[in-house]
C-alpha positions in Angstrom: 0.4 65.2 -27.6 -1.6 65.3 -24.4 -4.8 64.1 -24.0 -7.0 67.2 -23.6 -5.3 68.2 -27.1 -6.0 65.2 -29.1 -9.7 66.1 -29.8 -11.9 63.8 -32.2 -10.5 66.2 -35.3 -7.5 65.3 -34.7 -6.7 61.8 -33.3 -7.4 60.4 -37.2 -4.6 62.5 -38.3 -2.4 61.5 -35.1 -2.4 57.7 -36.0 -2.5 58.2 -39.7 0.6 60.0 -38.6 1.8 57.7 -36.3 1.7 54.8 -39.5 3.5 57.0 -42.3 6.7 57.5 -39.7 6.4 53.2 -39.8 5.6 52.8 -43.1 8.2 55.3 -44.2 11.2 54.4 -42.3 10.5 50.5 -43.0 10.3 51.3 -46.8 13.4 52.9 -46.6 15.0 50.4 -44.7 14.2 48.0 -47.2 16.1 49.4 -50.1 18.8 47.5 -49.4 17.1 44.5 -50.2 15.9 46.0 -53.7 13.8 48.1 -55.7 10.6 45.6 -55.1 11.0 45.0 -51.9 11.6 48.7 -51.0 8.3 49.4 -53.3 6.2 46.3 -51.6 6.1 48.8 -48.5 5.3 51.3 -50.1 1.9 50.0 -51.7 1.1 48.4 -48.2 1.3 51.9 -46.7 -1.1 53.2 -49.8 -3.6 50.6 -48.6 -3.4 50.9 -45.4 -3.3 55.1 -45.2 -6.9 56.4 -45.6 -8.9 53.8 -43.6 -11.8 54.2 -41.2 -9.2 53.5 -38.2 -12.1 52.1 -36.5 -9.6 50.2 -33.7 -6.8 52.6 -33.3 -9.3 55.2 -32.6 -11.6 53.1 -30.4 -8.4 52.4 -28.2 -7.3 56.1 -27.9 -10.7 57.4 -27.4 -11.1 55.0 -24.5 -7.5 56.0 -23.0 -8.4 59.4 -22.8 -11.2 58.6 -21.2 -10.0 56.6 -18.7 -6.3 57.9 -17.7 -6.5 59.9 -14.7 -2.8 62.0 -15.6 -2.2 64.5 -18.5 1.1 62.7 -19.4 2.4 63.6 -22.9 4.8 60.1 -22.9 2.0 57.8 -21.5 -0.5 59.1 -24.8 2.4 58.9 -27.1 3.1 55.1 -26.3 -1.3 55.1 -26.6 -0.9 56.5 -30.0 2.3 53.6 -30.8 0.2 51.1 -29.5 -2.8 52.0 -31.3 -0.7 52.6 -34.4 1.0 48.5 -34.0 -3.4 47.8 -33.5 -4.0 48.8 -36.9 -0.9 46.7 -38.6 -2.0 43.5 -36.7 -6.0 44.4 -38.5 -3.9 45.1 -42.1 -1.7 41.6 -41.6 -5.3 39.8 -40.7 -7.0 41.3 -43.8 -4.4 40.6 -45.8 -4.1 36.9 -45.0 -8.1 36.9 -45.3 -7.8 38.2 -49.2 -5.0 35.3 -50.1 -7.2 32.4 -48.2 -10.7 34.1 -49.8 -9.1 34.9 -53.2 -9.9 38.6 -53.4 -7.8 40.9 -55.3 -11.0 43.5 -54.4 -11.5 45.7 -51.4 -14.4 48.2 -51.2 -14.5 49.0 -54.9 -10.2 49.1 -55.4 -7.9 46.8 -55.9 -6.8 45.5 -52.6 -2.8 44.6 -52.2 -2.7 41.5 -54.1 -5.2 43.0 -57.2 -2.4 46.3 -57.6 0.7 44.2 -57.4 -0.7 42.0 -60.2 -1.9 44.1 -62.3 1.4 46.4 -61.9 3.5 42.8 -62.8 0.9 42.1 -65.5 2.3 45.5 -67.0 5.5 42.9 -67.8 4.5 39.5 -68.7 1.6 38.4 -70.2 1.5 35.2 -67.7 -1.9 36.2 -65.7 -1.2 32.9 -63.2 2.6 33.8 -62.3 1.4 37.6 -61.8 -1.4 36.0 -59.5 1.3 34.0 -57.7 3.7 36.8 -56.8 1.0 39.4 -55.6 -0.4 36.3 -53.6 2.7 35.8 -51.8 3.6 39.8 -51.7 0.8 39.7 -49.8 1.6 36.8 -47.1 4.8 38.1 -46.7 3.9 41.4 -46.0 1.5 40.0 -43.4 4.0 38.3 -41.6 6.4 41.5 -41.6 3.2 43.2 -40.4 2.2 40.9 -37.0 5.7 40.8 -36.4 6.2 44.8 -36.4 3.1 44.6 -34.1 4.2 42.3 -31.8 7.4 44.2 -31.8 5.8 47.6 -30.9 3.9 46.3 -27.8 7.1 44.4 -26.7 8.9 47.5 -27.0 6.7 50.4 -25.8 7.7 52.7 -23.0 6.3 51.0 -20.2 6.6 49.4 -16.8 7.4 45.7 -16.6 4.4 44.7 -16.1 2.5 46.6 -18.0 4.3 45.0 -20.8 3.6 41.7 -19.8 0.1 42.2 -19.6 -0.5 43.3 -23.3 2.0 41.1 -24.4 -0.5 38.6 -23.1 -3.6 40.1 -24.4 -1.7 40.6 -27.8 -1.0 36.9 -27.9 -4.2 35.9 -26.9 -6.1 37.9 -29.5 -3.8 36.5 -32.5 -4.3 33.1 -31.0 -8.8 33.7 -31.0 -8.1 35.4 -34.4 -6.6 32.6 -35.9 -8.7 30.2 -34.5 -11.8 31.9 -35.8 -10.4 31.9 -39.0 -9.6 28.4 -39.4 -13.3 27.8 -38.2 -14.5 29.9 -40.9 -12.5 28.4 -43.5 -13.6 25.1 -42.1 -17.3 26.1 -42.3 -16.9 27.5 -45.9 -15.4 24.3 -46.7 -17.9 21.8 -45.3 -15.6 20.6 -42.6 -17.6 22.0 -40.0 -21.3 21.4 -39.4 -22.6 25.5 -40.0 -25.2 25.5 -36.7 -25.8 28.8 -35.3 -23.3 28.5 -32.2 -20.8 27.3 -34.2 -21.4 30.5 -36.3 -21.6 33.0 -33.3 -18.2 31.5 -31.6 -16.7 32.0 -35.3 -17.4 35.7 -35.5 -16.7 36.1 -31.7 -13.2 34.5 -32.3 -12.4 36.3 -35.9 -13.5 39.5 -35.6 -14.7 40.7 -31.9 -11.6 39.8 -30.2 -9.0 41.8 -31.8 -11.5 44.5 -33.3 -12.6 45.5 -29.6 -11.9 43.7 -26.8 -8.4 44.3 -27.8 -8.3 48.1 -28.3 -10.7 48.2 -25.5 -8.6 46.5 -23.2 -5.2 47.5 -24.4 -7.1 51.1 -23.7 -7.4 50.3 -19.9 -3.7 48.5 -19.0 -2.4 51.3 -20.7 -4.3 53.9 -18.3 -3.9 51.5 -15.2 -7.6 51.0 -15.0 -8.7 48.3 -12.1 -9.0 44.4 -13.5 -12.3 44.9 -12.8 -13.2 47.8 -15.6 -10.8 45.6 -17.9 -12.9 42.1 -17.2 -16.0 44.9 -17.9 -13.9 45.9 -21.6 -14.0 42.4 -22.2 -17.6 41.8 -22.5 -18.7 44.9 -23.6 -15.8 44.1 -26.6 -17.4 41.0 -26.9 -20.9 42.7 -27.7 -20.0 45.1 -29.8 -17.2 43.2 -31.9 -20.3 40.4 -32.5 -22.5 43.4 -33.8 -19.7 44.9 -35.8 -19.6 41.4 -37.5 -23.2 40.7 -37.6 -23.9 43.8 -39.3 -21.3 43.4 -42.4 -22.8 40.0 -43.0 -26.0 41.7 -42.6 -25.4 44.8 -44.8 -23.5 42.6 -47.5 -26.8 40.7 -48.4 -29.5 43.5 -47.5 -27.8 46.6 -47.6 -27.2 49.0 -50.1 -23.7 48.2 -51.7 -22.9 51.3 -52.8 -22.9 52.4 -49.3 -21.2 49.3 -48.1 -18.9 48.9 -50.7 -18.8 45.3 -51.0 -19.9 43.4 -54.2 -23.4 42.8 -54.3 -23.9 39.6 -53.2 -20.7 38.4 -53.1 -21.5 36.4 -49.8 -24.1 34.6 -51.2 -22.2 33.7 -54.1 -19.4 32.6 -51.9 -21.4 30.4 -49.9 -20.7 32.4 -46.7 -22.1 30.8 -43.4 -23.7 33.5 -41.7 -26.4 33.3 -39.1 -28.4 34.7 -42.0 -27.7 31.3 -43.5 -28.0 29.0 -40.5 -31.8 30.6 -39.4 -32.5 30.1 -43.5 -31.4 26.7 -43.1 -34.0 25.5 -40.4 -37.1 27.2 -42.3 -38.9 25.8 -45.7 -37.6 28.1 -47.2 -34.2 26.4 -47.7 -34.7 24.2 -50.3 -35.2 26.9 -52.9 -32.3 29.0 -51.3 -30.2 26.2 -51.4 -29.8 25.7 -55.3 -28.1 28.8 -55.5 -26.3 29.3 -52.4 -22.5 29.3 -53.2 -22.7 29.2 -56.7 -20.0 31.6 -58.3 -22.2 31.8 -61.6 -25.4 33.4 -59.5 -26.9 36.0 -61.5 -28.2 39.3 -60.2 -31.5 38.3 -60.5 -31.0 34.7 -58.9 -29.4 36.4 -56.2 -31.9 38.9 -55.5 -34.8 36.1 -55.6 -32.3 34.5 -52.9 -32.0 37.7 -50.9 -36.0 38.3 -51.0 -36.6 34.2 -50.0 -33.8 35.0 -46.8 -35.8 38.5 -46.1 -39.2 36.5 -46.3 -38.3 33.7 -44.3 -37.4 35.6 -41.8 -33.8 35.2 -41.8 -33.2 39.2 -42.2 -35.0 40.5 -39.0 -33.5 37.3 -37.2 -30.6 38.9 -38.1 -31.6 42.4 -37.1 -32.7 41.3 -34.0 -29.4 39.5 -32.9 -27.5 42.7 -33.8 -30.0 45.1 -31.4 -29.2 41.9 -28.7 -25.3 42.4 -29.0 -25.8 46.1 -28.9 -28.2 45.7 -25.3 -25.9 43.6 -24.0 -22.7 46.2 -24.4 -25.0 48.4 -22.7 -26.1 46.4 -20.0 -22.2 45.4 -19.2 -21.2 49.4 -19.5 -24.0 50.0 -16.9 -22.6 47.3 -14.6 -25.3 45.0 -15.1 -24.9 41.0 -15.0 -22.1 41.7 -11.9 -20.1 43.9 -14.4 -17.4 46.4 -12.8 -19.6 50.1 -13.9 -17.1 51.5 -16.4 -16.4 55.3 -15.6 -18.1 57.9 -17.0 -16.1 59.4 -19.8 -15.0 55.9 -20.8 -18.7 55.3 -20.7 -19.5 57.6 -23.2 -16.5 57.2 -25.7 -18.2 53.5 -26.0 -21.8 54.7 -26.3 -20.6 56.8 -29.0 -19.2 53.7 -31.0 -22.4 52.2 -29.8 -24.7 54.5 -31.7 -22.4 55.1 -34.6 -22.9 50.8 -35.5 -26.8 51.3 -34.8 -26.5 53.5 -37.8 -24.1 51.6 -39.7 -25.0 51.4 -43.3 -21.3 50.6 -43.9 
């Protein structure tokens, strides 16, 4: 499909397109191995099918932008790449629900909550049903990065092309993972939960392989200078941080109907957020405190907690270092701070993505 066709109607329904063909030749492939296995694929695909696409979309909207030819093969190996984006984002969220415990995803069972309650249908043992949804889940994460590193190492491109997002691919597992053994460190006490410490976290976790990987993936792809990709990495940067910033934000102030998280599961959870770490350096704290991280938090305990954080001042702390991230993207697409200026069409597919998390109520 060339560019000028894939229009924003569209381009959900090319990548959602793009991951049945995977999902349904995989699944079928794996009938040899048996009936479970075969069917594992087949529930990842349910979950992953009907997403937001957030990354996938973000890289191909960029690519458009940026590549100068109307090649139909160069913006099918943009749709393949985008497509192997979104598995590495599935395998990261799926790892993230075994290490946090969640069998829950935005009101439905998530992976690990249908395949135990589809084995619960056969035994009566709630812990061994736990168990093999649990490891359904790693496993599928592992056969999920590897089908994504796979995809970039095989893509229909030049040498060294390859090379280079075989290297940003690497790197952004490698931040990833280190975020996310910082933020299970934090939850855990290991790690002191100050506000850099917090920030580099959700830089690390989220905004490297959220945006500065789609965004930059986005300019190899179309042969873009080093100069607008070293650009793609700030601006990913910014925006990735106020991605982040705004789910921790919206999970403790927001409406969670609109969110579709739990309400309050963060605080219950003991979550270091910078919500937390402003909270922690007020008065207020000692109050918070008592019920911070307590699974048995009531509603009522937990809105008292959410009010204290909103008086203190944590909340338009918070508000403020999301407009901050947002500024800076700008500033960076603009060319400010000795920033390459990022062309114009590229320009405003960011904007757009830009705006859309300034009105981000989920």
């Amino acid at each position: 499909m060339s560019a000028s066709a894939t229009t924003e109607r569209d381009l959900h329904t090319t990548i959602e397109d793009a991951l049945q063909r995977r999902f349904a030749e995989r699944s079928s492939a794996a009938e040899v191995y048996g009936d479970h296995f075969s069917a594992l694929w087949r529930l990842a695909a349910d979950h992953v099918l009907g997403g937001k696409l957030i990354r996938p979309r973000l890289l191909l909207d960029v690519h458009r932008a940026l590549s100068s030819a109307d090649s139909s093969r160069e913006n099918t190996v943009a749709v393949e790449i985008a497509a192997d984006v979104e598995l590495l984002h599935y395998a990261f969220l799926l790892h993230d629900d075994v290490i946090d415990g969640d069998v829950t995803r935005r009101h439905r069972p998530n992976l690990i909550g249908t395949l135990a309650r589809l084995h619960a249908e056969t035994t009566s043992a709630h812990d061994v049903s736990l168990h093999w949804a649990r490891s359904g889940a790693i496993l599928m994460g592992d056969l999920l990065l590897s089908s994504a590193l796979l995809g970039f190492a095989r893509a229909t491109v030049a040498d060294e092309t390859r090379r280079r997002l075989l290297d940003l691919l690497e790197h952004s597992i490698v931040e990833t993972v280190a975020g996310e053994h910082t933020d299970v460190g934090l939850s855990d006490g290991m790690i002191t939960p100050d506000l850099a410490t917090i920030l580099a976290m959700t830089a690390y976790k989220t905004a490297t392989y959220s945006f500065a990987l789609p965004l930059r993936a986005a300019a190899i792809l179309a042969d873009a200078t080093p100069a607008v990709e070293a650009s793609m990495i700030t601006i990913g940067r910014h925006l990735g941080l106020a991605y982040q910033l705004q789910d921790d934000h919206l999970s403790v102030f927001g409406d969670h109907v609109d969110h579709g998280k739990d309400p309050y599961t963060d605080l219950r959870a003991g979550k270091e957020t910078v919500i937390i770490a402003y909270a922690r350096e007020t008065r207020a704290w000692t109050s918070i405190e008592e019920g911070f991280g307590r699974q048995d938090l009531s509603q009522e305990d937990a809105a008292r907690i959410r009010d204290q954080l909103s008086g203190c001042g944590a909340e338009s702390f918070s508000r403020g270092l999301i407009e901050d991230q947002l500024e800076s993207a700008h500033s960076a697409l603009d060319g400010g701070s000795g920033h390459a200026e990022v062309p114009h069409a590229a320009r405003t597919a960011i904007l757009n993505i830009a705006e859309s998390l300034r009105g981000r109520r989920r």
